[in-house]
DOKENU-793285 format. One record per residue: residue number from 1; x, y, z of N, C-alpha, C in turn; residue in three letters. Coordinates in steps of 0.02 Angstrom, whole numbers. Example, Ala and Ser with C-alpha at 12.3 -4.5 7.8 and 13.67 -1.06 7.14 Angstrom:
// residues 2
<1; <660; -284; 390>; <615; -225; 390>; <660; -165; 390>; ala> <2; <642; -112; 354>; <684; -53; 357>; <645; 2; 394>; ser> 
***
This chain:
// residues 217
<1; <-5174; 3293; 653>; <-5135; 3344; 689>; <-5168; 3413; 680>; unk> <2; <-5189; 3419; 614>; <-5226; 3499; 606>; <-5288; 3495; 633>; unk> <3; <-5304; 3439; 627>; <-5395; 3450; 665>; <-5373; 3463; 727>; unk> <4; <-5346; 3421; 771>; <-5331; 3440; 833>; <-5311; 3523; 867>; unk> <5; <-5256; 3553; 804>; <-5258; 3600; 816>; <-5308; 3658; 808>; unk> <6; <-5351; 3650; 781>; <-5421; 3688; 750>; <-5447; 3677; 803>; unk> <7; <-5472; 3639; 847>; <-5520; 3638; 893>; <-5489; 3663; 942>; unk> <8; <-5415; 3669; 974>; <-5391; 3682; 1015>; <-5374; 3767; 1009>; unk> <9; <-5385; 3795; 945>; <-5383; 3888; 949>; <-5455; 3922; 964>; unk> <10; <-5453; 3964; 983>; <-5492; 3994; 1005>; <-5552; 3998; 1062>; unk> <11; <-5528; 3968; 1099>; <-5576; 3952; 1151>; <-5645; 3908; 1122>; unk> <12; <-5638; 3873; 1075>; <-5666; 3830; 1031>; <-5684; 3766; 1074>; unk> <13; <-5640; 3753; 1130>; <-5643; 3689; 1162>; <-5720; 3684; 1193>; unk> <14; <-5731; 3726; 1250>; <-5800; 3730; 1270>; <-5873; 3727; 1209>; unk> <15; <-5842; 3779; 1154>; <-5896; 3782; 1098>; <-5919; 3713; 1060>; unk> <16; <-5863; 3687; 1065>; <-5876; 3632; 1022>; <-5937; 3553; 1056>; unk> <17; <-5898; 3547; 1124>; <-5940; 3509; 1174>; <-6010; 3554; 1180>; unk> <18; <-6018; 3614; 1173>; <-6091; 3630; 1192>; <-6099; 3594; 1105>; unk> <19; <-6108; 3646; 1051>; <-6119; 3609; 983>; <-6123; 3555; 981>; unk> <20; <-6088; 3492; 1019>; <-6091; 3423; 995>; <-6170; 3414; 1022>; unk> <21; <-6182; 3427; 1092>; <-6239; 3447; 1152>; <-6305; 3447; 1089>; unk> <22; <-6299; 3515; 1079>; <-6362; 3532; 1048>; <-6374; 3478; 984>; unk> <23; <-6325; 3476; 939>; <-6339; 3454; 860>; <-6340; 3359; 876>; unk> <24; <-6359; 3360; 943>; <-6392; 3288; 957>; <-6468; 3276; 940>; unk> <25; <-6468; 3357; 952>; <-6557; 3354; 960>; <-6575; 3387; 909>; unk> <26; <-6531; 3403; 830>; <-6540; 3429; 766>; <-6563; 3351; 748>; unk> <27; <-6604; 3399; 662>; <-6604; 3333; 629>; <-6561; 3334; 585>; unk> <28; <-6555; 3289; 569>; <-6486; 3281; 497>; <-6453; 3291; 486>; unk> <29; <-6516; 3331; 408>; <-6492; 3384; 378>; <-6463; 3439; 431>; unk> <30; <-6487; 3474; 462>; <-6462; 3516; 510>; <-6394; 3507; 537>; unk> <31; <-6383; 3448; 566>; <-6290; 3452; 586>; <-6255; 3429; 538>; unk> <32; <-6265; 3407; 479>; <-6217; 3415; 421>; <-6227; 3465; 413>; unk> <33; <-6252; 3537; 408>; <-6237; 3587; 392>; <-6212; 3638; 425>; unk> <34; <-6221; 3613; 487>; <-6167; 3645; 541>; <-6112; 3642; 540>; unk> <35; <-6094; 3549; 542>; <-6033; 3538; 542>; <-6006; 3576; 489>; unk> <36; <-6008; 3568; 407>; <-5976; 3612; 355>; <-5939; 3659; 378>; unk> <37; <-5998; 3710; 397>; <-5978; 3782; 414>; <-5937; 3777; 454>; unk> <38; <-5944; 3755; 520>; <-5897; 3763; 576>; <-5839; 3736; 554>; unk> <39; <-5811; 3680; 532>; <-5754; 3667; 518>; <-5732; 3725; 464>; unk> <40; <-5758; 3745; 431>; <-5740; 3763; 353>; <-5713; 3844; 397>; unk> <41; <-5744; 3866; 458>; <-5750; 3933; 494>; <-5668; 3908; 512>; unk> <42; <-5677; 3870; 564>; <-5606; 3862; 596>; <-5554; 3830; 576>; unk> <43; <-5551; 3842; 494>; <-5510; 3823; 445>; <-5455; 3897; 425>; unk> <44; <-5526; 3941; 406>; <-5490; 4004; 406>; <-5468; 4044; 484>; unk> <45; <-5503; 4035; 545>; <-5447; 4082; 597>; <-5395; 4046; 589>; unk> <46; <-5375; 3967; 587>; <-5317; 3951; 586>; <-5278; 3987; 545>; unk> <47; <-5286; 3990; 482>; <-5252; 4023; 430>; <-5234; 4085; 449>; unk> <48; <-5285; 4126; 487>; <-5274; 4209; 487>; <-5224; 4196; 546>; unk> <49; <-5223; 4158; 609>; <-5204; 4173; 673>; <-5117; 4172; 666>; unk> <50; <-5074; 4105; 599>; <-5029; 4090; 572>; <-4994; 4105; 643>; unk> <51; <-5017; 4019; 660>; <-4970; 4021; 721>; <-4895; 3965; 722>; unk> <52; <-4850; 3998; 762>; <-4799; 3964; 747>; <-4782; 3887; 773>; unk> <53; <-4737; 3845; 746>; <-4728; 3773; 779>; <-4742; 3778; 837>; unk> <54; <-4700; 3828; 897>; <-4694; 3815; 951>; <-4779; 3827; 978>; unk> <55; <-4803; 3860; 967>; <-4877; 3869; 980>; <-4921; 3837; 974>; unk> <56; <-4905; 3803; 913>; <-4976; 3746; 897>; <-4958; 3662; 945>; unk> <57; <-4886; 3666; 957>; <-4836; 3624; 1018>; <-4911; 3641; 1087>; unk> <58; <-4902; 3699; 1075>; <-4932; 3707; 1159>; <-4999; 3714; 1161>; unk> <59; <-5016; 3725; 1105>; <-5118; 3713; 1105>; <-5122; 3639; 1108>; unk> <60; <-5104; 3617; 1069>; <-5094; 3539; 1069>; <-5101; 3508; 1134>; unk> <61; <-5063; 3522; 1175>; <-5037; 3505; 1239>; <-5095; 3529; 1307>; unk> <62; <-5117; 3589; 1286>; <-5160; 3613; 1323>; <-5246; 3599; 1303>; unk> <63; <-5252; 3574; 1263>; <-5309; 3546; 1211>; <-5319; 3486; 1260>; unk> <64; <-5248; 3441; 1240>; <-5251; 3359; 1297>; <-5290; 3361; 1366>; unk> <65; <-5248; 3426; 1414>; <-5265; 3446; 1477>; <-5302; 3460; 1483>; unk> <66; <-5348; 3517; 1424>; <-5412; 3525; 1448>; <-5453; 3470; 1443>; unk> <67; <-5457; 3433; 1404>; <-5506; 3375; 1378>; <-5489; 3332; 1441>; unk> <68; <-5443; 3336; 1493>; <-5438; 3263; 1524>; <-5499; 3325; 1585>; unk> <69; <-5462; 3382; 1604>; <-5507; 3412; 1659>; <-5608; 3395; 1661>; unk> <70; <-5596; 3424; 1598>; <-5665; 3425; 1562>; <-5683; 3356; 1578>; unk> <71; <-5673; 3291; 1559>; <-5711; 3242; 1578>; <-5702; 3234; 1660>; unk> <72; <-5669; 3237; 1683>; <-5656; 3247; 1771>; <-5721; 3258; 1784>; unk> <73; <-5724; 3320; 1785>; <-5800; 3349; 1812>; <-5840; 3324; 1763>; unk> <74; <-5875; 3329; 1715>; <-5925; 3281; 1695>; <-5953; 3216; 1731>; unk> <75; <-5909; 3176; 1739>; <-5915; 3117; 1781>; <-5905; 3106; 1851>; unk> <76; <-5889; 3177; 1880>; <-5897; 3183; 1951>; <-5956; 3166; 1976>; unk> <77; <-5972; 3119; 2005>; <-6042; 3094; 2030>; <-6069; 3139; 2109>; unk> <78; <-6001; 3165; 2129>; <-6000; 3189; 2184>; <-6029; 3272; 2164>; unk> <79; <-6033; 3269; 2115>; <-6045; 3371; 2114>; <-6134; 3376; 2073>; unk> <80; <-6147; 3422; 2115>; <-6220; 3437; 2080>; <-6199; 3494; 1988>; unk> <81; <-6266; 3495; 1984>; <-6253; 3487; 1896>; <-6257; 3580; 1918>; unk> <82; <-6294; 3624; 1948>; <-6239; 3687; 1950>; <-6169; 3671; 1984>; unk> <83; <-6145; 3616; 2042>; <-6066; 3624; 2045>; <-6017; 3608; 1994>; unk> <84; <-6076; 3575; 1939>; <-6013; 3569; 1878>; <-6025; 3627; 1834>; unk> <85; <-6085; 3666; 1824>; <-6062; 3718; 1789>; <-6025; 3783; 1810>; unk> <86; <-6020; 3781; 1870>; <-5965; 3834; 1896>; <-5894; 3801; 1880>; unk> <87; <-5881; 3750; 1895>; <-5818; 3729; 1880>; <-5801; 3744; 1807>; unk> <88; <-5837; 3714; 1778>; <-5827; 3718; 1701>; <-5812; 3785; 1685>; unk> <89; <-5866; 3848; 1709>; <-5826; 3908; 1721>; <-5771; 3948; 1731>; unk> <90; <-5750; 3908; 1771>; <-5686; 3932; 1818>; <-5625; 3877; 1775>; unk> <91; <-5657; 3832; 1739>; <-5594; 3800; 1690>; <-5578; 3841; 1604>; unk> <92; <-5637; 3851; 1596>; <-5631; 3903; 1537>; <-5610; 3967; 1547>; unk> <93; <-5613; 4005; 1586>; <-5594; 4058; 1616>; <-5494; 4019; 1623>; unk> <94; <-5491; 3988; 1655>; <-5424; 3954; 1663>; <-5382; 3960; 1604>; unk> <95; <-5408; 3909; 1548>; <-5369; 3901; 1470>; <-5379; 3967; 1446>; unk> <96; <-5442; 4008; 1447>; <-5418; 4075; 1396>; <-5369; 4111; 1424>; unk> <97; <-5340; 4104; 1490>; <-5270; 4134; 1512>; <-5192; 4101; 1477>; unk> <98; <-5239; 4054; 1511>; <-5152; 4008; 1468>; <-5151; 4033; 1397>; unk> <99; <-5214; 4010; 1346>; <-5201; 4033; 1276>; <-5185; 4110; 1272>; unk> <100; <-5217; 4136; 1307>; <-5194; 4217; 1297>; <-5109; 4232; 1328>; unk> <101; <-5078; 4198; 1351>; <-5016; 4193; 1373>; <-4967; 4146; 1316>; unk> <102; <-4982; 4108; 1265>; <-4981; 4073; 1207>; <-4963; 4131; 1153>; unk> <103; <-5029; 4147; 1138>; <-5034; 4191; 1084>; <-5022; 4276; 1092>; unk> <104; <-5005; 4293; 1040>; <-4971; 4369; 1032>; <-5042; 4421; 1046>; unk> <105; <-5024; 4494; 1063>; <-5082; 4536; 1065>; <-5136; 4523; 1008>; unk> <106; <-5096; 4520; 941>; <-5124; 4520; 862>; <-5186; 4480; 860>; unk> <107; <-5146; 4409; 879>; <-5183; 4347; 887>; <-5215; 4351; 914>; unk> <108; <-5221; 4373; 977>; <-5286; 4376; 1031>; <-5345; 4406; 1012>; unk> <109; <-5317; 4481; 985>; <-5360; 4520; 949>; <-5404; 4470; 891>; unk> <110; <-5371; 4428; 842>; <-5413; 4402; 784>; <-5439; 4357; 825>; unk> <111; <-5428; 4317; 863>; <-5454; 4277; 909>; <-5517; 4300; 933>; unk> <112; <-5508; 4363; 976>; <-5570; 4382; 995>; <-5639; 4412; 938>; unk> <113; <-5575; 4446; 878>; <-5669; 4468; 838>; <-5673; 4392; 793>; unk> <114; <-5634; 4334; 794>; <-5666; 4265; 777>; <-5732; 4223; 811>; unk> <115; <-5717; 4238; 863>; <-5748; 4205; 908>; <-5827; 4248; 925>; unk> <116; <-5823; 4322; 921>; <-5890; 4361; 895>; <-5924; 4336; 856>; unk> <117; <-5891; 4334; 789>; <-5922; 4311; 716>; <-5960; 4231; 718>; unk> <118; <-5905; 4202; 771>; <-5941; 4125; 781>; <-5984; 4120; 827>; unk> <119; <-6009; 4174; 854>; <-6092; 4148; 912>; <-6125; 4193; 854>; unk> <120; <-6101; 4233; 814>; <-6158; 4273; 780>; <-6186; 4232; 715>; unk> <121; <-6140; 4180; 709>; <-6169; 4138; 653>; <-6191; 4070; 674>; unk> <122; <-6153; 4053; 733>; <-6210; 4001; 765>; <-6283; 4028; 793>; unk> <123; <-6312; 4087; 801>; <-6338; 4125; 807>; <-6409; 4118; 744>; unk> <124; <-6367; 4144; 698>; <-6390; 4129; 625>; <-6416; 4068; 604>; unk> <125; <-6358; 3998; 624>; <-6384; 3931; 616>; <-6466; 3930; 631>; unk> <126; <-6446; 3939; 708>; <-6493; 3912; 754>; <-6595; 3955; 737>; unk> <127; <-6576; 4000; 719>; <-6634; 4049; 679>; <-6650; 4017; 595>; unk> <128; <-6587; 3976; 578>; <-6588; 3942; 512>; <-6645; 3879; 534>; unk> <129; <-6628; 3831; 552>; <-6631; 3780; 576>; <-6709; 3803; 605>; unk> <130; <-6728; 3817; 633>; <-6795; 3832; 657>; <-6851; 3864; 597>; unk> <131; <-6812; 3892; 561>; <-6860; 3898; 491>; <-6865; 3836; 462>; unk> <132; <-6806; 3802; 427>; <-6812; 3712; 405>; <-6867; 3700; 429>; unk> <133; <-6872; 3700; 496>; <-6917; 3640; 556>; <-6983; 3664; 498>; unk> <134; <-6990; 3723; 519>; <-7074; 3778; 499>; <-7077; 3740; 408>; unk> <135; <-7023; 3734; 373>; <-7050; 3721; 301>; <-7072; 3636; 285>; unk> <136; <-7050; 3606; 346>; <-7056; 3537; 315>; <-7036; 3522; 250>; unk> <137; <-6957; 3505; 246>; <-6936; 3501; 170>; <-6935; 3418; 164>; unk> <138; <-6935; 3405; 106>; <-6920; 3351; 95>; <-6867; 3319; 71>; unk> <139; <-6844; 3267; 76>; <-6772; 3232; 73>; <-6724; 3252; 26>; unk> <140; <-6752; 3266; -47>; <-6717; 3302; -102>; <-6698; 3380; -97>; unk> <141; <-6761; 3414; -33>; <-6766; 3483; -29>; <-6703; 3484; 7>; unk> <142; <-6699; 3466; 40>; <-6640; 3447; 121>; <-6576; 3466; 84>; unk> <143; <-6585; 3413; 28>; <-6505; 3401; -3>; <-6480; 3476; -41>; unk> <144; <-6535; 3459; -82>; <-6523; 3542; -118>; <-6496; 3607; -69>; unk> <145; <-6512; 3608; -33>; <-6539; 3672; 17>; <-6456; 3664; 39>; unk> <146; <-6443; 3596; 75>; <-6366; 3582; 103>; <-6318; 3584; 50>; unk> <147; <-6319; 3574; -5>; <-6269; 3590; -52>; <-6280; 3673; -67>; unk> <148; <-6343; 3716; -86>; <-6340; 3796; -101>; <-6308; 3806; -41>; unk> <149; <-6300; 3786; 27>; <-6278; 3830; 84>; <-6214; 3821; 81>; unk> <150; <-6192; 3742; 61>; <-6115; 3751; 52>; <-6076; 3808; 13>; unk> <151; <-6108; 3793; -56>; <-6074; 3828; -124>; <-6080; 3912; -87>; unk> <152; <-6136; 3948; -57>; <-6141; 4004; -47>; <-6098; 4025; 0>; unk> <153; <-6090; 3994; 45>; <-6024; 4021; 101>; <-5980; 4007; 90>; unk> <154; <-5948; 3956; 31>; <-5872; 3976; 11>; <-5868; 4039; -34>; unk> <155; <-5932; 4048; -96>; <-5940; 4097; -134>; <-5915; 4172; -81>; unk> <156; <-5964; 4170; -5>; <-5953; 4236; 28>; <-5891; 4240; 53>; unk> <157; <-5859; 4197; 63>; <-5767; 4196; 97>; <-5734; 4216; 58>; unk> <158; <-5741; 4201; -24>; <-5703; 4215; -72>; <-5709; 4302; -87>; unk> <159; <-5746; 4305; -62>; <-5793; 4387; -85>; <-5739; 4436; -18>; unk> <160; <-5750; 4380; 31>; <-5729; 4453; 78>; <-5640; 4437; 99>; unk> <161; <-5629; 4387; 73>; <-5552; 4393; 58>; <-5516; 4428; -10>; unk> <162; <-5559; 4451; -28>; <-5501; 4465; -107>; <-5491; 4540; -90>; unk> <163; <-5422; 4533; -96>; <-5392; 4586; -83>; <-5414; 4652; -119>; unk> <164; <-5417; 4603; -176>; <-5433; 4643; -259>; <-5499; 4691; -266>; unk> <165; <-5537; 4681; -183>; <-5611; 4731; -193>; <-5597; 4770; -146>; unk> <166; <-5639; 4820; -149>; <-5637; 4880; -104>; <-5682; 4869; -72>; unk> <167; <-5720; 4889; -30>; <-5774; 4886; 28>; <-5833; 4871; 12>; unk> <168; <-5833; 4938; -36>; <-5905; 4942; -66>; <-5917; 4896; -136>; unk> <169; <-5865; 4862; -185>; <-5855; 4831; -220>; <-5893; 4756; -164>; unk> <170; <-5861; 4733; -120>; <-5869; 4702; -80>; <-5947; 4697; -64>; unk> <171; <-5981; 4731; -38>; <-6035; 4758; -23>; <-6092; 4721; -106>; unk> <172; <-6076; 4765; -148>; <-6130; 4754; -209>; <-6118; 4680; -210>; unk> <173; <-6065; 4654; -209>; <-6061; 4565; -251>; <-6099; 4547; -182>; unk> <174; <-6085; 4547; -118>; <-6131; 4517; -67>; <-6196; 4519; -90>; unk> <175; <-6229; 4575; -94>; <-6284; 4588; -122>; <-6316; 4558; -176>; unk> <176; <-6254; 4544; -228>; <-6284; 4488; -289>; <-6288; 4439; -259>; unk> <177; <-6242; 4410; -225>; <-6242; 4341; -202>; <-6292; 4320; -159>; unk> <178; <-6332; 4351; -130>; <-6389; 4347; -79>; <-6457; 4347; -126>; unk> <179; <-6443; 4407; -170>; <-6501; 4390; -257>; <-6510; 4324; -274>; unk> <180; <-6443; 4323; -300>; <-6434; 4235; -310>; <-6463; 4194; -293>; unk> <181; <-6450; 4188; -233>; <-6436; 4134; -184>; <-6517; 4112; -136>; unk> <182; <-6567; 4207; -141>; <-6633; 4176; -133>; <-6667; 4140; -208>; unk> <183; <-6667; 4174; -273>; <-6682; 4150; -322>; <-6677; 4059; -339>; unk> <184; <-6613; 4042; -310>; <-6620; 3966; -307>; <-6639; 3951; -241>; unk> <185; <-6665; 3949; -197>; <-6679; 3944; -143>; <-6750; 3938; -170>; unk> <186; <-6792; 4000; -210>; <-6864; 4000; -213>; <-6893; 3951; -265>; unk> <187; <-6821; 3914; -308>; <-6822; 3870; -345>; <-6838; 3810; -329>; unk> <188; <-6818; 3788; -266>; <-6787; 3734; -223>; <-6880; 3722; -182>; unk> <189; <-6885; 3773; -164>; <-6962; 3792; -151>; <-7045; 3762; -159>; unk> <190; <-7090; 3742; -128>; <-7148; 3745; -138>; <-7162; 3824; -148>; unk> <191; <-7219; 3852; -184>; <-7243; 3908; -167>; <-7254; 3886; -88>; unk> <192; <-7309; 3847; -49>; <-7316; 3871; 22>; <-7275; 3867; 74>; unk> <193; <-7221; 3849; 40>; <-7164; 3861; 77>; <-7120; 3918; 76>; unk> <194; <-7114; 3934; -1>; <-7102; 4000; -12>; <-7143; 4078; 36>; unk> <195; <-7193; 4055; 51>; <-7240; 4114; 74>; <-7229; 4090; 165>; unk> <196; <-7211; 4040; 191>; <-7180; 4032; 248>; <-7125; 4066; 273>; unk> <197; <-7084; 4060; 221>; <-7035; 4074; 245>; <-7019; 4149; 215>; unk> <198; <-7068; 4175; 178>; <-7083; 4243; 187>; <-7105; 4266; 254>; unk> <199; <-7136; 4231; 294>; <-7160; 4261; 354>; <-7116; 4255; 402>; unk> <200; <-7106; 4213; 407>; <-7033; 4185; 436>; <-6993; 4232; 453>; unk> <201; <-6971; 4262; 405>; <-6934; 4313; 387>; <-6937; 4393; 401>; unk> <202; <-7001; 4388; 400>; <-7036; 4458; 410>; <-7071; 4470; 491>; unk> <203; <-7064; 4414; 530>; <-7051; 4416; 586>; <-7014; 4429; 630>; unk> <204; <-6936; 4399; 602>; <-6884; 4415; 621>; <-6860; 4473; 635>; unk> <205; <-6873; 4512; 564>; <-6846; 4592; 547>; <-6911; 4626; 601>; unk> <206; <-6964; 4612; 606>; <-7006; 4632; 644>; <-6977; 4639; 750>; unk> <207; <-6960; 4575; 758>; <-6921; 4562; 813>; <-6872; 4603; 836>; unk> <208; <-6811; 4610; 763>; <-6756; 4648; 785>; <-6751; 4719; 794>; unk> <209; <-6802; 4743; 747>; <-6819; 4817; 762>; <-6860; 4844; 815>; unk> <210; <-6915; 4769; 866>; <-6930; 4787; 914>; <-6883; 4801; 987>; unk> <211; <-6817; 4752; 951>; <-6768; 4765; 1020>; <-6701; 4813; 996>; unk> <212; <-6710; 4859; 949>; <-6669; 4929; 924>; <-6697; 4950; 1004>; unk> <213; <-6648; 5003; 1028>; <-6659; 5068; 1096>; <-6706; 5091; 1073>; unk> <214; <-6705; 5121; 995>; <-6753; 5178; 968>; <-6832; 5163; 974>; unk> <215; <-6823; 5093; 963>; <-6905; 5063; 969>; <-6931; 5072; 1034>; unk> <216; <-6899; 5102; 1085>; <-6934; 5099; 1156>; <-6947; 5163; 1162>; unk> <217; <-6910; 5191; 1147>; <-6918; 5274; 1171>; <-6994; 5311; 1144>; unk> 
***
């Protein structure tokens, strides 16, 4: 009943069918470590969104409907593959009305900066996952690597829920925890992997500062 409802908040329905899409063509290791996160993600909006019986009644309900629409067109043999992605369009566009007619301003609001945070860290995955490819780890490396990523993103949830820190309190422990968290990482490591994914890295930051405004002017 709760999984159902987890997939059915946040306009999650579409996200999830693309995610299933792609992490066909992950290896492994890679969608076990997706999956984690993502569930473990849409564990907490549920929590924050604290929606009532009658609501999770009607995601429920509208979850069913979408999933029956959704295969409709999929298996329309009659529609070309842009007439199913306009539809699909015009069906997601559909449910975020209904859900936004569901849920309170509040909700919508956490809804919407949830759903930011979740392309910015599938985002993240997907930049993750393409370094893996570059290190060629090996089977024990895999494991290690998928257990530090677990332990570290409950470690950072715990960090930015406690009431008990202030911003900048907040701020320094991130900062340890990222110390941390490369230190066993460089453990976990070949050196020439270590110096990969130094570059790796230093590409990236290279990249993002080429697409700052400031970098053009």
């Amino acid at each position: 009943m709760k999984k159902l409802l987890l997939i059915a908040v946040a306009g999650l329905f579409f996200v999830a069918n693309s995610n299933a899409q792609i992490q066909r063509k992950m290896p492994q290791h890679q969608r076990i470590k997706s999956d984690s996160s993502h569930h473990f993600q849409k564990g907490q909006m549920m929590q924050d969104l604290n929606l009532t019986e009658d609501q999770k009644t009607q995601l429920k309900s509208m979850r069913e409907e979408m999933k029956q629409q959704h295969s409709a067109i999929q298996n329309d043999a009659s529609l070309t593959a842009d007439q199913k992605k306009e539809k699909m369009k015009a069906l997601r566009q559909s449910q975020m009305q209904k859900m936004n007619a569901i849920l309170t301003p509040d909700q919508q609001a956490k809804m919407k900066a949830f759903r930011k945070q979740g392309w910015q860290h599938q985002n993240m995955q997907k930049k993750r996952g393409q370094m893996m490819q570059q290190l060629d780890l090996t089977t024990d490396q895999k494991n290690q690597m998928k257990a530090l990523h677990e332990t570290t993103l409950q470690q950072r949830n715990a960090i930015q829920n406690d009431a008990n820190l202030t911003t900048d309190q907040k701020k320094e422990k991130m900062k340890e925890l990222h110390k941390d968290q490369m230190g066993k990482v460089n453990a976990i490591l070949t050196p020439d992997q270590q110096a990969k994914m130094k570059a790796f890295r230093q590409q990236r930051m290279q990249n993002h500062v080429e697409r700052l405004p400031c970098a053009h002017r």
